[in-house]
C-alpha positions in Angstrom: 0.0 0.0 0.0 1.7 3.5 -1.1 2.2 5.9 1.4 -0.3 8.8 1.2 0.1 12.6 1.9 -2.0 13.4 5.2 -2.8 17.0 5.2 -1.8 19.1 8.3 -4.8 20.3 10.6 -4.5 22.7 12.8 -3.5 20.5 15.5 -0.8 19.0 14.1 0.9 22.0 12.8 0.1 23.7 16.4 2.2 20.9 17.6 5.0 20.8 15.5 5.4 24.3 16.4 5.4 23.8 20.1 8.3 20.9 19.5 10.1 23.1 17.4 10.0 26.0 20.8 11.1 23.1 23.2 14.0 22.7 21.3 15.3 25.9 21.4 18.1 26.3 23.9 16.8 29.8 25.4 13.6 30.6 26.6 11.3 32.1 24.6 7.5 33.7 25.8 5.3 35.9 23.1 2.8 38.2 24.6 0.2 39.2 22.3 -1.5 43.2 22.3 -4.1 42.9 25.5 -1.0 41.5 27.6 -1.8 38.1 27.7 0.8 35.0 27.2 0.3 33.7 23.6 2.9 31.1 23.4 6.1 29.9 25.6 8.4 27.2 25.6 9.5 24.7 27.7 12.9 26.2 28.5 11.0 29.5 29.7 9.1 27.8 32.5 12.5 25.3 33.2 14.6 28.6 33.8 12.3 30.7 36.0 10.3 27.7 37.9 7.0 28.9 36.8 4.4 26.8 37.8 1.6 25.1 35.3 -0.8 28.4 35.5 2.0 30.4 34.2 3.0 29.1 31.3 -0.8 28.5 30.1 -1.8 30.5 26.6 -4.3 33.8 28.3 -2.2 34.2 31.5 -1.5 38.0 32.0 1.6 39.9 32.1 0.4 41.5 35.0 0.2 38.3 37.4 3.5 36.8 35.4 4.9 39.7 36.7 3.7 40.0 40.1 5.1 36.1 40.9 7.9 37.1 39.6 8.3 40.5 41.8 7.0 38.3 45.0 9.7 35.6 44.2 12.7 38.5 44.1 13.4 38.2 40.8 14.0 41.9 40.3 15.6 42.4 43.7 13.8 43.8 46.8 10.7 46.4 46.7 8.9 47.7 49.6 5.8 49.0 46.9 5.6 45.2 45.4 2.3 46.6 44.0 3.7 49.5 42.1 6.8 47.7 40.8 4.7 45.5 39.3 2.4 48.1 37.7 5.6 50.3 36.6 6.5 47.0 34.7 2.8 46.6 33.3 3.0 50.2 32.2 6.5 49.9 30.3 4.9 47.0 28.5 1.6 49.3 27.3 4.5 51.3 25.8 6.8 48.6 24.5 10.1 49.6 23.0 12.9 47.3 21.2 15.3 46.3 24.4 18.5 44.4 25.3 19.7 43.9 29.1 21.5 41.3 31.1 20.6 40.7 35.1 21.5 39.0 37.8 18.8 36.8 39.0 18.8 36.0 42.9 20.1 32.6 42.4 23.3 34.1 41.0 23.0 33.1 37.4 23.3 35.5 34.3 20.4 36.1 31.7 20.1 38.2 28.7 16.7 39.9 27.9 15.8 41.0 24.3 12.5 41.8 23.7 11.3 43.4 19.9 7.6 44.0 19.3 5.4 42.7 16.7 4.0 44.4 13.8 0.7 43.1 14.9 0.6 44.0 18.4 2.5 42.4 21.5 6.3 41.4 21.7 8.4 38.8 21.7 10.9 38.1 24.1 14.2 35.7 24.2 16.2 34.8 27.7 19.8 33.6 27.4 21.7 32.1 30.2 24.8 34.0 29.7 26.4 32.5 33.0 29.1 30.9 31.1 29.9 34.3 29.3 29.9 36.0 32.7 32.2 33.6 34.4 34.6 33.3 31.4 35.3 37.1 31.7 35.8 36.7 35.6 38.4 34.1 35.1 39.5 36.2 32.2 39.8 39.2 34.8 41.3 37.1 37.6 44.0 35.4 35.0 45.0 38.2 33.3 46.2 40.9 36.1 49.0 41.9 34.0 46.1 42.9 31.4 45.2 46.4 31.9 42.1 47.6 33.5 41.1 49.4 30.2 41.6 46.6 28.0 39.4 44.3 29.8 37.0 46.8 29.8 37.4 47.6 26.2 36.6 43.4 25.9 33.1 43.8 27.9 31.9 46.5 25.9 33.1 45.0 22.7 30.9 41.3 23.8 28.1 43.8 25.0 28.2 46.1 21.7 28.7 42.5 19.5 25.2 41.0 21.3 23.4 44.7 20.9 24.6 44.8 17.4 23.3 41.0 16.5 19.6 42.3 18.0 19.6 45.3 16.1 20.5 42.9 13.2 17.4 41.1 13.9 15.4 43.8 13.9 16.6 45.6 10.8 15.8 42.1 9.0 12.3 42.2 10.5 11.5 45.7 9.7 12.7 44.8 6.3 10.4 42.1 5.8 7.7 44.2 6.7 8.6 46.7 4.4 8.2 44.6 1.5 4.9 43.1 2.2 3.6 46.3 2.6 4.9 47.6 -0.5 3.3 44.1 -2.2 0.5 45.0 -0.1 0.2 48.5 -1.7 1.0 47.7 -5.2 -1.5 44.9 -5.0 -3.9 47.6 -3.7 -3.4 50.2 -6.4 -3.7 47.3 -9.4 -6.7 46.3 -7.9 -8.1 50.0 -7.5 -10.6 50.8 -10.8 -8.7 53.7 -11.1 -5.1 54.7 -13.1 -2.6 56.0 -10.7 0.9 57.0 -12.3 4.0 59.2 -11.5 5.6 61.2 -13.8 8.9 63.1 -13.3 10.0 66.2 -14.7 10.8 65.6 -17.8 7.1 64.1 -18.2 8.1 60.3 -18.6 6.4 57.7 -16.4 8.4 56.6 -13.6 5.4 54.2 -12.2 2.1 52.6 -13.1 -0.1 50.9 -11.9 -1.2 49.1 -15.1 -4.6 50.3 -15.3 -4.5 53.0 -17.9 -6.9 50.6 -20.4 -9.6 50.7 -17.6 -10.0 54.9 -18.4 -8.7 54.4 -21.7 -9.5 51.3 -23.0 -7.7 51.7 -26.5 -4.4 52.8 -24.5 -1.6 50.0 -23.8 -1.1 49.8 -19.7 3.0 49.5 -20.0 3.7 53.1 -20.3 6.8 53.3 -17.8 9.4 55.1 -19.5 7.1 56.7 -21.9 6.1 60.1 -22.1 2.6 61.4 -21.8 2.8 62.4 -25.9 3.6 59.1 -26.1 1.6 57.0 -23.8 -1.6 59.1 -24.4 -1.4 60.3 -27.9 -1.1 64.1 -28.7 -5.1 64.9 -28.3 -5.5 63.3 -24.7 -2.3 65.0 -24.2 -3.1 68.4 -24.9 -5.9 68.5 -22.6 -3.7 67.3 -19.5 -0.7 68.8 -20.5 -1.7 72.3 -18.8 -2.5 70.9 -15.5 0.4 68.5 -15.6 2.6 72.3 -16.3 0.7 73.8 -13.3 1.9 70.6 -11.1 5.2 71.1 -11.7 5.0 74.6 -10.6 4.0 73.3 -7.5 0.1 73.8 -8.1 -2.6 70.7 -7.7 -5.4 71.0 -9.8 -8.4 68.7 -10.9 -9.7 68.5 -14.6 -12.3 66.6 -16.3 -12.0 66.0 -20.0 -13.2 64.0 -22.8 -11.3 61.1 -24.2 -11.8 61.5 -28.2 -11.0 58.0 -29.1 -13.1 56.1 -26.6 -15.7 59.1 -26.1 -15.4 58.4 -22.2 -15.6 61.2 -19.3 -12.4 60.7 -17.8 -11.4 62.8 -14.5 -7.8 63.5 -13.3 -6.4 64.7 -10.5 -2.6 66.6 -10.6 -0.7 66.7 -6.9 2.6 67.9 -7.1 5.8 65.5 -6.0 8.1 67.2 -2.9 8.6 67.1 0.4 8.1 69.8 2.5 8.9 73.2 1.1 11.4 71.6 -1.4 11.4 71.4 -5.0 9.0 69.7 -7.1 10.4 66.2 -8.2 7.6 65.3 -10.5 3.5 64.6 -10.6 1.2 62.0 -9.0 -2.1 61.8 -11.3 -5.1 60.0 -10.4 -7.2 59.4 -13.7 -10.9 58.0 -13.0 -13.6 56.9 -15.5 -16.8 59.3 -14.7 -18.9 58.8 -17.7 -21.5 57.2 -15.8 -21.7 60.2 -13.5 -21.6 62.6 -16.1 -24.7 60.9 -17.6 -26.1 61.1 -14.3 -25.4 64.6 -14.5 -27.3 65.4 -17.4 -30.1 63.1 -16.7 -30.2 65.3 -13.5 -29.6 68.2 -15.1 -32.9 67.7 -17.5 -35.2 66.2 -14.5 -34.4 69.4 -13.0 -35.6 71.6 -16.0 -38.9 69.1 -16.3 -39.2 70.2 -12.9 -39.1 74.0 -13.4 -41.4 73.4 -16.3 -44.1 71.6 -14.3 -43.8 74.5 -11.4 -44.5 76.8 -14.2 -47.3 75.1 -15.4 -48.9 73.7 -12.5 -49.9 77.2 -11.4 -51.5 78.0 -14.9 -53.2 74.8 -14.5 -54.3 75.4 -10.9 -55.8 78.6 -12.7 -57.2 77.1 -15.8 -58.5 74.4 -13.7 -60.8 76.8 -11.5 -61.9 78.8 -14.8 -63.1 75.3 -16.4 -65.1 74.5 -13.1 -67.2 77.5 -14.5 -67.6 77.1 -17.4 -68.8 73.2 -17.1 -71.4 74.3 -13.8 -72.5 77.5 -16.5 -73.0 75.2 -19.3 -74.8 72.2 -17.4 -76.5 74.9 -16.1 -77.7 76.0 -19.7 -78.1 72.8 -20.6 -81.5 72.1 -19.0 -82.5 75.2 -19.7 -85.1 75.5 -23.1 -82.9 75.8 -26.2 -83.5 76.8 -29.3 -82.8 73.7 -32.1 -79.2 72.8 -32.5 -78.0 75.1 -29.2 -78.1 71.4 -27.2 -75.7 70.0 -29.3 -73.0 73.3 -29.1 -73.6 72.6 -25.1 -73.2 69.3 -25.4 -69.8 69.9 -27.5 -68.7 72.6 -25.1 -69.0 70.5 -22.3 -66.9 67.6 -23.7 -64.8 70.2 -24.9 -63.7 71.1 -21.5 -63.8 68.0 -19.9 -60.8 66.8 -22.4 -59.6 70.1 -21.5 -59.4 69.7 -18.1 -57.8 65.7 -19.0 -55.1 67.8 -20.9 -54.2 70.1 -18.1 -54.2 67.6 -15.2 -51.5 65.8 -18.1 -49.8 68.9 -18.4 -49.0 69.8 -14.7 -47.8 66.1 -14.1 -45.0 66.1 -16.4 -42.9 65.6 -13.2 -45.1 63.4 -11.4 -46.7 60.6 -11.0 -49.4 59.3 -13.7 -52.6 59.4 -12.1 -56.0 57.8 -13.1 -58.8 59.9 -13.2 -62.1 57.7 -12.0 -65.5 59.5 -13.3 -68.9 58.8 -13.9 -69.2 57.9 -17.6 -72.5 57.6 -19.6 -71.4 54.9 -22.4 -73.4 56.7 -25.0 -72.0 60.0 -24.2 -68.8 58.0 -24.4 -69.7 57.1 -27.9 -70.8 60.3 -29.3 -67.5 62.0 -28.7 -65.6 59.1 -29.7 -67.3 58.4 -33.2 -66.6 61.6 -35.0 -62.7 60.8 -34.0 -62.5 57.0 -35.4 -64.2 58.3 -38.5 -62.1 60.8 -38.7 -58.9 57.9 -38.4 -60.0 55.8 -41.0 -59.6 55.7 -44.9 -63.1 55.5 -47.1 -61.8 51.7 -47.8 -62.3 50.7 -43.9 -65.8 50.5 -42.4 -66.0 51.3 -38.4 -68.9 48.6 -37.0 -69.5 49.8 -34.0 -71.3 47.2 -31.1 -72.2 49.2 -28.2 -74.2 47.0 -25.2 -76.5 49.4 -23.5 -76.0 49.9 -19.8 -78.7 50.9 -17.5 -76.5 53.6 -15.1 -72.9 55.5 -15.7 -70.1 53.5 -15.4 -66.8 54.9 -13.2 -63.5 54.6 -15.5 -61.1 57.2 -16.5 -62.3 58.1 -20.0 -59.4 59.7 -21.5 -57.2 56.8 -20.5 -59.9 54.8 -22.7 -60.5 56.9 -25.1 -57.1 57.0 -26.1 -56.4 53.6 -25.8 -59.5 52.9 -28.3 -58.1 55.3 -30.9 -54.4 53.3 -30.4 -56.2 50.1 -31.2 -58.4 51.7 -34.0 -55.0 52.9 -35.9 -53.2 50.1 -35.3 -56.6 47.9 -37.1 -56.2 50.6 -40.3 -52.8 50.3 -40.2 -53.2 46.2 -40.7 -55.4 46.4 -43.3 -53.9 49.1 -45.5 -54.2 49.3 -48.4 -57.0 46.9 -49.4 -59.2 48.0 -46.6 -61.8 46.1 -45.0 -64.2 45.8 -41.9 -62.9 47.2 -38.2 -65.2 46.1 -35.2 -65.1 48.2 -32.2 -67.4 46.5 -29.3 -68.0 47.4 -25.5 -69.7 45.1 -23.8 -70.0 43.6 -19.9 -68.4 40.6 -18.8 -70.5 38.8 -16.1 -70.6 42.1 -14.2 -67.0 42.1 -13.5 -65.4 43.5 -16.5 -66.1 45.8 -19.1 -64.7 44.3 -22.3 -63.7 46.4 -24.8 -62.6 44.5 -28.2 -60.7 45.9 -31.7 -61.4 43.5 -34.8 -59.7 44.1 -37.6 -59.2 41.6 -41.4 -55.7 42.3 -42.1 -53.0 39.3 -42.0 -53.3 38.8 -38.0 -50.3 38.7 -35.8 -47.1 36.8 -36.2 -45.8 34.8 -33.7 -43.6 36.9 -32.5 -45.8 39.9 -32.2 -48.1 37.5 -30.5 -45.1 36.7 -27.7 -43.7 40.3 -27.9 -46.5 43.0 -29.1 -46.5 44.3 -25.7 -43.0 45.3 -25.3 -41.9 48.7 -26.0 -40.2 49.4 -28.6 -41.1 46.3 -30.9 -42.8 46.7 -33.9 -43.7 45.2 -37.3 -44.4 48.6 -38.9 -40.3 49.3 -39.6 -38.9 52.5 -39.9 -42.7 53.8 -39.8 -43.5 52.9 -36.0 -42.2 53.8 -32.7 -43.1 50.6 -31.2 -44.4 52.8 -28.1 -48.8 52.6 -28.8 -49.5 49.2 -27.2 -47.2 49.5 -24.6 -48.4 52.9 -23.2 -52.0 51.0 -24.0 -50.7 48.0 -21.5 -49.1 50.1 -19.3 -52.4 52.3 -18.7 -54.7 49.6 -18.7 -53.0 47.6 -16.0 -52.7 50.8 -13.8 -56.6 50.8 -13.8 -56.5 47.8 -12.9 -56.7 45.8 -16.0 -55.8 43.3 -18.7 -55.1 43.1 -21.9 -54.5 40.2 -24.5 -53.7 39.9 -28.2 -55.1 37.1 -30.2 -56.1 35.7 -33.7 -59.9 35.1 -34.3 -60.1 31.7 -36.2 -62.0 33.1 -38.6 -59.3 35.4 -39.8 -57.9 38.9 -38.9 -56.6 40.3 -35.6 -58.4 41.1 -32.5 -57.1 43.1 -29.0 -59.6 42.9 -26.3 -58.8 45.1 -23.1 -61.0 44.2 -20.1 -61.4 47.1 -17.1 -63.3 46.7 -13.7 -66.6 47.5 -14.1 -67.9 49.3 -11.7 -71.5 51.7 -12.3 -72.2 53.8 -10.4 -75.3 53.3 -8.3 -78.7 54.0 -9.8 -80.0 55.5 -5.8 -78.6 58.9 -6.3 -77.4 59.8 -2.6 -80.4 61.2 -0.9 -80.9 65.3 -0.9 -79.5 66.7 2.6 -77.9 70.2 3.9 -74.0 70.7 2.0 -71.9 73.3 3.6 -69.6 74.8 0.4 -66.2 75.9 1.2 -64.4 77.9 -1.7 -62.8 81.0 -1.4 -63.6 81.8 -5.0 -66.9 83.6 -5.8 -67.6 82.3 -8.9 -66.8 78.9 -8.9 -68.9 78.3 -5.5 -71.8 79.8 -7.2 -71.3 77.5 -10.2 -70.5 74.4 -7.9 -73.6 76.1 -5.2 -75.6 75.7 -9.0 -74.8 71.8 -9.5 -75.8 70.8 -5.6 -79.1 72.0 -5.9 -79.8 70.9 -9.5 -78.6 67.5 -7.1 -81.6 68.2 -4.9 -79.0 69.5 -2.0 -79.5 72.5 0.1 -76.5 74.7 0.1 -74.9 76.9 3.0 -71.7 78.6 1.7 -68.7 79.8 3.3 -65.5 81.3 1.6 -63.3 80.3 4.7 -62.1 77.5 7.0 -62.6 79.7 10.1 -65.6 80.9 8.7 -66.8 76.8 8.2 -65.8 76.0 11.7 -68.3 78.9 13.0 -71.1 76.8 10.7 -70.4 73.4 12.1 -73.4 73.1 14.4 -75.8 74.3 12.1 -78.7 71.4 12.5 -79.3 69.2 9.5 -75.8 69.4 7.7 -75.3 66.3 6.0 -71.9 66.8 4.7 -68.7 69.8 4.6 -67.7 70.2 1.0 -64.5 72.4 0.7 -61.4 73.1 -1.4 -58.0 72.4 -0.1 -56.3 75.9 -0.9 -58.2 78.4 1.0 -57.5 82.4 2.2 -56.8 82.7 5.5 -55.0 80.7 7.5 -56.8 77.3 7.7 -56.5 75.1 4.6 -59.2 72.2 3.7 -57.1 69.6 5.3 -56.8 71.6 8.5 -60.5 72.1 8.4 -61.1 68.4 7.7 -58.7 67.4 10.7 -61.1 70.0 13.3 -64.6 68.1 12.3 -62.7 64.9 12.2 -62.0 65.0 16.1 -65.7 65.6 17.0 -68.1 63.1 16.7 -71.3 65.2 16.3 -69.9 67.1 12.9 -70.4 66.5 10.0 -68.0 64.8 7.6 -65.7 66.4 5.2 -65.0 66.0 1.7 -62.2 67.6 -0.4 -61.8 69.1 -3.8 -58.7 70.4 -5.8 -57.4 72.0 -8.8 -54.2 71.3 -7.7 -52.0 69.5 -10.1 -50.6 65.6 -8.8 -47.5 65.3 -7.3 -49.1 68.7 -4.9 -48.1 67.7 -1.0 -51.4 68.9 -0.1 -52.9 66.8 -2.8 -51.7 63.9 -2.1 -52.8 64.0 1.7 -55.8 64.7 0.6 -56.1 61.7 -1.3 -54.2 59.7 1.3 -57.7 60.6 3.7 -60.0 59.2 1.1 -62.3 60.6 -2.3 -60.7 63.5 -3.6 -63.3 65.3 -6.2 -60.5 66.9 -9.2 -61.4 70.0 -10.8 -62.7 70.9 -13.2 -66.1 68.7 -13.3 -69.5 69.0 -14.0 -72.8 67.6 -12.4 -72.5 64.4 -13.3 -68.9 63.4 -12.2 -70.3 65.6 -9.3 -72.8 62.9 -8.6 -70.5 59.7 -9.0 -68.3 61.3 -6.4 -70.7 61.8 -4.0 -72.3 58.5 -4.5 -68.6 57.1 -3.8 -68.5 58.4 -0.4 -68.9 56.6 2.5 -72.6 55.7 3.5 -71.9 57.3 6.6 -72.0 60.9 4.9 -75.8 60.5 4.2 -76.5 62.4 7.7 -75.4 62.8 11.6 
């Protein structure tokens, strides 16, 4: 059977070092940095008698030393305890050492002690007894010696043994010398970062071989080069400035393109001297910061989107209010008697500004947050202002069949969000079936009262494969150069924010079909039933035109332009419900008003409207409390939101 290699463990190689001690001829003991024995040998505890405790790995220095005080090793002391913390406080401060003593039972020893690099020292006893009785017998023998040469001899043996520990030492500080200059270079290499040094005539002098990580088409070995050389004469002309400045004793940072590799690279220049003497060349630090920079600019342009929403957001806060009166005038005129054709110009004005309200909530959130806008929707109002548009979309070669389910009460979805997702799906269907036209089928139906369904049929070619796996990514499209690969995204993106889904398929009769199904929710048929409203709105006209809606609602209306004024109004009997706007004069807002009824049980509760644009603090505590009614509206989105509040709101 051949013999095998056993790998060492731990215990085996702690072993072999503990023989290895033993058979050193002096005594050897290790204390590590909290003063406590790390290792020893078995000639240390032979020559000073220790017993078993002492020599253990964890015994202090403190009680080594205070057995060894007791015991006379040192000679006598009245103060044993402050001999032996003197001792314990040299050792705190350890410092490289050679003596020889007398110990009490007449025999020489030599004590060197060096400290270690990581803390704690080592220390080596000699029995130099022989030594000392050889230069006795030396002294006794040779009388006709003079007293000077002898002593010349002692010092000479005493200077030889100093200079051999000192030899020891150097050796050890020079081994740790150069694994700390491994330790650095290894460092620097590793570092994601170029650091050279350059002397006075420009050449590299060191590198640390990563110039191809800020430059990638630049060789790393450019010691001995010179920065023309190494860098080319473009990347050179931009440093070469700063690396003139250096050398006139002046640090300096500078940022810079590289042409080649079109990478943000940024360098910093520290001149080379000590002290106030003269410059012996440049240290430059080169990093790659075309990340950052792109950070920078992407900052940089969030920033200016920003600004512009800041601008706008106060137009729209204004615009906002302005809308509010003209939908409340127009509903108002609305039910008035009209002459023939007038109905239809209301009825056009009013969608009118609803889209224009759509457009300015979109504008003032161009920094925030996309935000779904949930309103009563009559499906054939729906209709009529979609029609005109998707006959407007298509060529005289495509027919729009429109197949509308009729639904007995207004239905709560955002209708510009589905209005342009329709006219996405609608284009897309003419865009299939140019140019030899065909049939396009637009239905909204219900889907076991969970979802409303709404479906685009078209009889072009249907989807491939891949537009069947991928037709929802952004990006992909099978129009070419003609599509942005962007409309069914946004369409997916919208639809599953509501709440959503949406699936692309092939009928198996032919053609391509995208059905998008939403929540359905209607709103209920039992308007909420007539009671007392308290309006707050510091605006005149917009709480006579919101006063206007209310009562066509059947509500009585009590009106207040101010939160203080409101909280003077709270007990008024029969108030069913506070109404108010969040930005008031004074200096109570709507939400502080809100917070005062909330804390008594006998008020009334509190619902909040807005003009303000999303991403508004104020706004979005609002919202965070529950319904938040968005200007501008009209009486019917006026309705859905107070049917959505709580059942609690219908009295005290």
């Amino acid at each position: 059977m051949k013999d095998r290699d056993v790998p060492l463990t731990e215990n085996t190689t702690a072993a072999l070092t503990r023989t290895g001690l033993n058979r050193i001829s002096q005594a050897l003991s290790i204390f590590d940095a909290s003063l406590r024995l790390a290792v020893c040998n078995r000639r240390y505890q032979e020559m000073f008698s220790f017993p078993d405790p002492y020599v253990t790995a964890g015994v202090s220095f403190e009680d080594t030393i205070r057995y060894m005080v007791c015991r006379g090793e040192y000679g006598h002391f009245d103060d044993i305890e402050g001999a032996v913390q003197a001792r314990v406080q040299a050792a705190r401060t350890f410092v490289p050492h050679y003596m020889e003593r007398r110990r009490p039972n007449g025999r020489w020893v030599s004590v060197e002690g060096s400290p270690l690099a990581q803390g704690g020292w080592v220390t080596v006893y000699t029995d130099i007894t022989e030594v000392k009785l050889q230069e006795e017998l030396l002294r006794a023998r040779s009388e006709e010696l003079s007293g000077e040469v002898v002593a010349h001899a002692q010092r000479l043996a005493l200077a030889n043994r100093e200079l051999a520990a000192a030899n020891a030492m150097l050796d050890e500080a020079r081994r740790e010398l150069i694994e700390i200059e491994a330790r650095t270079r290894m460092t620097t290499e590793m570092m994601p970062a170029h650091i050279a040094h350059v002397g006075r005539d420009l050449r590299y002098t060191y590198s640390n071989r990563r110039l191809n990580i800020v430059a990638p088409s630049r060789s790393p070995d450019i010691i001995g080069l010179t920065g023309h050389e190494a860098l080319g004469p473009q990347t050179f002309a931009h440093i070469s400035p700063a690396l003139r400045r250096a050398l006139a004793g002046e640090a300096s940072v500078l940022e810079f393109t590289e042409e080649e590799s079109g990478r943000r690279i940024r360098s910093a220049f520290t001149p080379d001297r000590q002290g106030d003497g003269p410059v012996n060349g440049v240290y430059i630090l080169s990093t790659d910061v075309t990340a950052e920079a792109q950070a920078r600019e992407v900052l940089m342009q969030t920033r200016k989107r920003e600004l512009a929403a800041q601008l706008t957001s106060g137009l729209a806060h204004d615009f906002s209010n302005l809308l509010t009166i003209i939908l409340g005038l127009q509903s108002r005129l609305s039910r008035a008697e009209l002459p023939p054709g007038a109905g239809d110009l209301v009825h056009a004005t009013l969608n009118a500004a609803r889209r224009g309200g759509v457009l300015l909530d979109r504008i003032a959130s161009i920094s925030g947050r996309r935000e779904l806008q949930i309103v009563p929707v009559r499906i054939v109002d729906f209709i009529s202002e979609l029609r005109p548009l998707i006959g407007a979309a298509l060529p005289d070669q495509i027919t729009a069949d429109l197949q509308i389910a009729p639904f007995a009460a207004p239905l709560l979805f955002d209708p510009g969000m589905l209005q342009d997702a329709i006219l996405n799906l609608v284009l897309n269907a003419r865009d299939a079936m140019k140019p030899k036209g065909g049939r396009m089928t637009l239905s909204i139906r219900p889907v076991r009262d969970i979802w409303l369904e709404v479906s685009v049929r078209d009889e072009g070619p249907g989807f491939t494969a891949e537009a069947l796996e991928r037709g929802l990514e952004p990006f992909f499209t099978t129009k070419g150069g003609e599509g942005s690969g962007l409309g069914l995204a946004m369409v997916y993106d919208r639809v599953k924010l509501a709440g959503g889904t949406l699936r692309l398929f092939n009928p198996p009769d032919g053609g391509a079909a995208i059905t998008l199904r939403l929540p359905l929710r209607m709103v209920e048929d039992r308007a909420p039933a007539p009671g007392m409203v308290l309006l707050v709105e510091d605006n005149a006209e917009i709480r006579e035109s919101i006063r206007a809606m209310l009562v066509a609602l059947g509500h009585s209306v009590v009106e207040s332009d101010s939160a203080e004024e409101a909280l003077a109004l709270m007990r008024l009997p029969c108030l069913t419900l506070v109404l108010s706007d969040i930005h008031l004069s004074g200096a109570m807002t709507g939400l502080d008003l809100a917070a005062r009824f909330e804390t008594d049980p006998e008020a009334p509760p509190v619902a909040l409207m807005t003009s303000s644009p999303p991403g508004d603090p104020r706004r979005e505590a609002a919202a965070a409390r529950g319904p938040l009614l968005i200007k501008p509206f009209d009486g019917l989105s006026l309705s859905g939101f107070l049917a959505t509040l709580p059942k609690s709101t219908g009295g005290r």
